[in-house]
C-alpha positions in Angstrom: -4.2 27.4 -2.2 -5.2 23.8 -2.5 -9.5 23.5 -3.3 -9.6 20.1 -1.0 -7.6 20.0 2.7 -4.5 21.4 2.8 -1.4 19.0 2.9 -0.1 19.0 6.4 3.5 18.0 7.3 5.5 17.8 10.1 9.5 18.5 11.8 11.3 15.8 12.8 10.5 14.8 16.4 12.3 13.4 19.2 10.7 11.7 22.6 11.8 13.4 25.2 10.8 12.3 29.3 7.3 13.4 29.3 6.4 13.4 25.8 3.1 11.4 25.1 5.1 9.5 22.5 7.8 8.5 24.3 8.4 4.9 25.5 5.1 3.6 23.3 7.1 1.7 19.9 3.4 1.6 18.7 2.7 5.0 16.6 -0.8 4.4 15.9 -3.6 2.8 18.1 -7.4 1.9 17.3 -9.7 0.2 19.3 -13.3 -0.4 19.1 -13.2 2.3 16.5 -17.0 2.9 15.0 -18.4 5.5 12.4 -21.4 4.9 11.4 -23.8 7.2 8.6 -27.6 6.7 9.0 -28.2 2.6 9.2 -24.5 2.1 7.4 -21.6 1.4 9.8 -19.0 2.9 7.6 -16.6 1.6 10.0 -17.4 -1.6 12.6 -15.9 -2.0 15.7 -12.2 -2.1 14.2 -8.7 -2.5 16.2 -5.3 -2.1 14.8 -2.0 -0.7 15.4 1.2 0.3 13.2 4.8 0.1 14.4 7.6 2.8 15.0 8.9 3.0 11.1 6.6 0.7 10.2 4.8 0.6 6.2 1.2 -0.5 7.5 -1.2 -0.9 4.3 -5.3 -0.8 4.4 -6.3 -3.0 1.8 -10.3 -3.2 0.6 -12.7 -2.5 -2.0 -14.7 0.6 -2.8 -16.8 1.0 0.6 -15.1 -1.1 2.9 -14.1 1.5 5.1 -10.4 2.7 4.2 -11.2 6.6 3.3 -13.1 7.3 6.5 -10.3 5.3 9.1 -7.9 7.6 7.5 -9.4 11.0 7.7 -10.6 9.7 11.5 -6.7 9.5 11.6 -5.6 12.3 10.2 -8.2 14.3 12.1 -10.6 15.5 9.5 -13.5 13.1 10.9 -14.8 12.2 14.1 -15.2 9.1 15.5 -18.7 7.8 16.6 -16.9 5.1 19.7 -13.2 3.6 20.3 -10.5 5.3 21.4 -8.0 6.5 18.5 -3.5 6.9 19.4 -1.3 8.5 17.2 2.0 9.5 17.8 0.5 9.6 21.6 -2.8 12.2 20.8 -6.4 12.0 20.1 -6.3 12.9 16.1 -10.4 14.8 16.6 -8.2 16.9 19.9 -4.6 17.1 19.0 -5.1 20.7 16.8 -2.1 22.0 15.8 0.4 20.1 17.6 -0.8 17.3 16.0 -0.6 18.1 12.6 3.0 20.0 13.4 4.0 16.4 13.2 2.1 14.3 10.1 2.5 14.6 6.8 -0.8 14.1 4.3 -0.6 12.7 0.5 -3.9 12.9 -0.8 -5.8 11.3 -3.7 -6.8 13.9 -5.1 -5.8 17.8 -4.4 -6.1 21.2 -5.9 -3.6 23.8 -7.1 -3.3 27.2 -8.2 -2.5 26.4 -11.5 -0.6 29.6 -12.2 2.0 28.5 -9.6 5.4 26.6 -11.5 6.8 23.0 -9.5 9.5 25.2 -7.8 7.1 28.1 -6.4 4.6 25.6 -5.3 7.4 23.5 -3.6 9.5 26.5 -2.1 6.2 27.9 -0.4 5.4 24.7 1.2 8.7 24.1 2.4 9.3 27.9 3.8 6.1 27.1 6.1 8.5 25.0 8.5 11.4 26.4 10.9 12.9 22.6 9.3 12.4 21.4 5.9 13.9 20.3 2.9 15.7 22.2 0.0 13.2 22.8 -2.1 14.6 21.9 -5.5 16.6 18.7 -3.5 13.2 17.9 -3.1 11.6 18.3 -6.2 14.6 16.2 -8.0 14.4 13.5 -5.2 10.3 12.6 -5.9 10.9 13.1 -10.0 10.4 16.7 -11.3 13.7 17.9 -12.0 12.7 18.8 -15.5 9.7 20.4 -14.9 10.9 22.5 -11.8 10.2 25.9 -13.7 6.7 24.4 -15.5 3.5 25.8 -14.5 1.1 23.5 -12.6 -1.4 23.7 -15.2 1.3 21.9 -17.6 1.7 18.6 -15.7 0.3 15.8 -16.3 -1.8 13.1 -14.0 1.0 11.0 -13.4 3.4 14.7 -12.4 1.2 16.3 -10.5 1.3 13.1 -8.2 4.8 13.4 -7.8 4.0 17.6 -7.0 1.8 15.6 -4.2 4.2 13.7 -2.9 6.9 16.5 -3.1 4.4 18.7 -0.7 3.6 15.8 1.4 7.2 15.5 2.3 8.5 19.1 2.9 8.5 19.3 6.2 10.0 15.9 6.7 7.0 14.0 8.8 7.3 11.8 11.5 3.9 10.3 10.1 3.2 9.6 6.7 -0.4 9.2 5.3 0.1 7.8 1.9 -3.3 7.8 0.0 -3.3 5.9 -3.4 -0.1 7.0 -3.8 0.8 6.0 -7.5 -2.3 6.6 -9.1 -1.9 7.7 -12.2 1.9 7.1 -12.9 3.8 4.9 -15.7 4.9 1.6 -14.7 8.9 3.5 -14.5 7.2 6.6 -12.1 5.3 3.6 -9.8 8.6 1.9 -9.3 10.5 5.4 -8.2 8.0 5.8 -5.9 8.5 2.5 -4.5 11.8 3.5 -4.4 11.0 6.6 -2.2 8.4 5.4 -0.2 11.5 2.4 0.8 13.6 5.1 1.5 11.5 7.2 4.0 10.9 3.9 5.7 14.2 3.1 5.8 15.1 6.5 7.6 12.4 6.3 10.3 9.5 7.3 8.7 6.5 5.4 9.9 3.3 5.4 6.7 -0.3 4.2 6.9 -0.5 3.7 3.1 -3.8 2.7 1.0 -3.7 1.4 -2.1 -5.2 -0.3 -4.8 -2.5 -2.0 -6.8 -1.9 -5.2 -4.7 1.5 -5.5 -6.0 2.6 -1.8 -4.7 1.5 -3.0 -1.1 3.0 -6.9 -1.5 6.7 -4.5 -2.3 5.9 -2.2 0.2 3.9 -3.3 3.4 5.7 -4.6 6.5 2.1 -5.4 7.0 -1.5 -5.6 5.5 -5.2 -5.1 6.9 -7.3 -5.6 5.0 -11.0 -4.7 5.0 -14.6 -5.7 3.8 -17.8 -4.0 5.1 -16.7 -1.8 7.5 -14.6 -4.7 9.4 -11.6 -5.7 9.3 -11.0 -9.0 7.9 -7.4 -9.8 9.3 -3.9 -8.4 9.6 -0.4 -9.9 8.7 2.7 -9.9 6.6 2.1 -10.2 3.1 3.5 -13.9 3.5 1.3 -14.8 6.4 -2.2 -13.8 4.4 -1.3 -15.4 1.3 -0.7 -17.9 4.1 -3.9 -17.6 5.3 -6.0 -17.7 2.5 -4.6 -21.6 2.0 -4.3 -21.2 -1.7 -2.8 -23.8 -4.2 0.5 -23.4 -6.0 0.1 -23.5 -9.6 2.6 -25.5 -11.4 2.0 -25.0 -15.5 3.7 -26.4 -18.6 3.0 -26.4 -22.3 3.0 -30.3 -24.0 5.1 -30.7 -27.2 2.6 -30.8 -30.5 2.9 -34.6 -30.6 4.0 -35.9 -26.9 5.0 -39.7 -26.5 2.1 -40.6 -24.4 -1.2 -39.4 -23.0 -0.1 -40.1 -19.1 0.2 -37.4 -17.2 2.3 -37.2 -14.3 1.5 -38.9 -10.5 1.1 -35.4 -8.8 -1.0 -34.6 -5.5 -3.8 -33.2 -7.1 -4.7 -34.0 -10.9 -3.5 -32.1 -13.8 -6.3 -30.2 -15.7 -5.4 -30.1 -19.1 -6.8 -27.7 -21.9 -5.9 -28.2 -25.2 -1.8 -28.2 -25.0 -1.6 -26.5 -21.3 -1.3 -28.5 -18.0 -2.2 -27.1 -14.4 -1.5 -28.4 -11.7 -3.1 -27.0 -8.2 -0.6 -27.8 -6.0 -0.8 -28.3 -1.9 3.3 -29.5 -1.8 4.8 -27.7 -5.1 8.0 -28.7 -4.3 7.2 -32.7 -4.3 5.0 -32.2 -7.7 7.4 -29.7 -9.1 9.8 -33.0 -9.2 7.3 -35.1 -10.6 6.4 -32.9 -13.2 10.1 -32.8 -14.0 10.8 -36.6 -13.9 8.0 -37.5 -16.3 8.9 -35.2 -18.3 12.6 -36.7 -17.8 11.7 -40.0 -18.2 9.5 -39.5 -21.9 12.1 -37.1 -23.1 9.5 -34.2 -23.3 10.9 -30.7 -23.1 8.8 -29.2 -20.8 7.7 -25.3 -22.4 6.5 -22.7 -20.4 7.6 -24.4 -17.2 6.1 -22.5 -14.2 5.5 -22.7 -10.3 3.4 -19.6 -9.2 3.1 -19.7 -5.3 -0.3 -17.4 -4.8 0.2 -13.7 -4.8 -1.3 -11.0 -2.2 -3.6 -10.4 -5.0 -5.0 -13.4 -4.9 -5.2 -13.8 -1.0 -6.8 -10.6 -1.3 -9.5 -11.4 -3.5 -10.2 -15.1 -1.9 -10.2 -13.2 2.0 -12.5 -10.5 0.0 -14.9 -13.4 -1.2 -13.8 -10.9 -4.7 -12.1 -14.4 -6.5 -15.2 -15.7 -8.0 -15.3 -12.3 -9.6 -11.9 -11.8 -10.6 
């Protein structure tokens, strides 16, 4: 039905005494793991693992690896060296067991175009002994509306959610979340934030990749990110921007005629251009108060008062070596 690989999902699992899951809190393992294409090494000696319920995101530009981890992950690629867990099998060996218990969201997939939302939906679903309600489903990732429109009437930003809808009918223990929002409306992203919360919340562990840095600052218990086929470093999304041991910016606006041409006695000097002050902070909360006594002090009403700590986005782009081009 679908022209790229077909969506695979999962029933809801439970260790048992023997199961090769069982006791290990750690759902996937890599270590070591190498792919290489020619002279390229696609993917360089990288090591990682993601946490029972756990959001883990792969962060990285175009090249850097990200595609061809997950598809080693998911199966669909072997590995040249390392040794790959998940959810206690080999992903290139597992077979159908395997993929009896992960669920796929892809970038990109075909449909029979024919097909309406609720046929599309309702086959997927009636391919497991345990699986959602089909139109509970539908109405839980967005498509309510559109439940009885043909595929070849959605839009971009729908047939995401159609993705996501047949990503999720058979409720997997494993999610693989590949650009999950692309395409959707600033109101769709946030519902699928929403979602994506939700399935975490309930026990759902998801290897997500991403490029909106904000989607994986909301979502990610943690971050790897990757440049070149390595992997750069993992951490919280606090620990990187951490990490990357950028300034806060503290800003203001001066009044059209201020009092004097002082500026105040922070840790690092203002840069000023035209009637907007900067200040690159190391101890915000020390120069926030300065900033705010000289302005005191002169009577100047401070407009456009701001103290910015640094983003993921721009750890991202400074542990990338991507700020200079930013």
């Amino acid at each position: 039905m679908h022209t790229h690989r077909r969506h695979n999902v999962a029933r809801p699992h439970r260790a048992r005494p023997g199961d090769p899951a069982c006791g290990n809190t750690d759902r996937i393992v890599v270590q070591g793991l190498t792919k290489t294409y020619g002279q390229v090494h696609a993917v360089d000696q990288v090591s990682f693992s993601v946490g029972d319920g756990e959001i883990f995101a792969l962060l990285g530009p175009n090249g850097a690896g990200k595609t061809t981890i997950v598809e080693i992950l998911e199966g669909y690629r072997a590995r040249d060296s390392g040794s790959v867990d998940v959810l206690g099998f080999d992903p290139a060996t597992g077979g159908s067991a395997y993929r009896a218990r992960i669920g796929v969201v892809l970038q990109s997939a075909g449909f029979e175009e024919e097909f309406t939302v609720r046929e599309l939906v309702r086959l997927q679903c009636g391919l497991f002994p345990r699986r959602h309600d089909p139109d509970e489903l539908i109405d839980l990732v967005g498509l309510g509306d559109k439940r009885t429109v043909r595929v070849k009437g959605l839009s971009g930003g729908q047939r995401r959610r159609l993705d996501l809808a047949l990503g999720l009918a058979g409720a997997p223990e494993l999610l693989f979340l590949d650009e999950p929002t692309t395409g959707f409306d600033p109101a769709a992203r946030h519902h699928a934030w929403e979602l994506v919360a939700r399935l975490r919340d309930l026990g759902t562990t998801i290897l997500l990749t991403t490029h909106y840095l904000e989607e994986a600052q909301r979502l990610a218990d943690r971050v790897g990110v990757l440049g070149a086929g390595q992997l750069l470093t993992v951490g919280t999304p606090d620990e990187l921007r951490a990490q990357s041991r950028l300034p806060t910016i503290i800003s203001f606006r001066l009044p059209p005629s201020p009092p004097s041409t002082e500026m105040p006695a922070t840790s690092a000097p203002p840069k000023i251009h035209g009637d907007h002050v900067r200040v690159l902070s190391r101890d915000p909360l020390a120069d926030s108060w300065q900033v705010i006594q000289w302005a005191r002090d002169r009577r100047i009403e401070l407009s456009d008062f701001t103290v910015a700590p640094p983003t993921l986005e721009d750890a991202y782009l400074a542990l990338t070596g991507e700020a200079d081009h930013a």
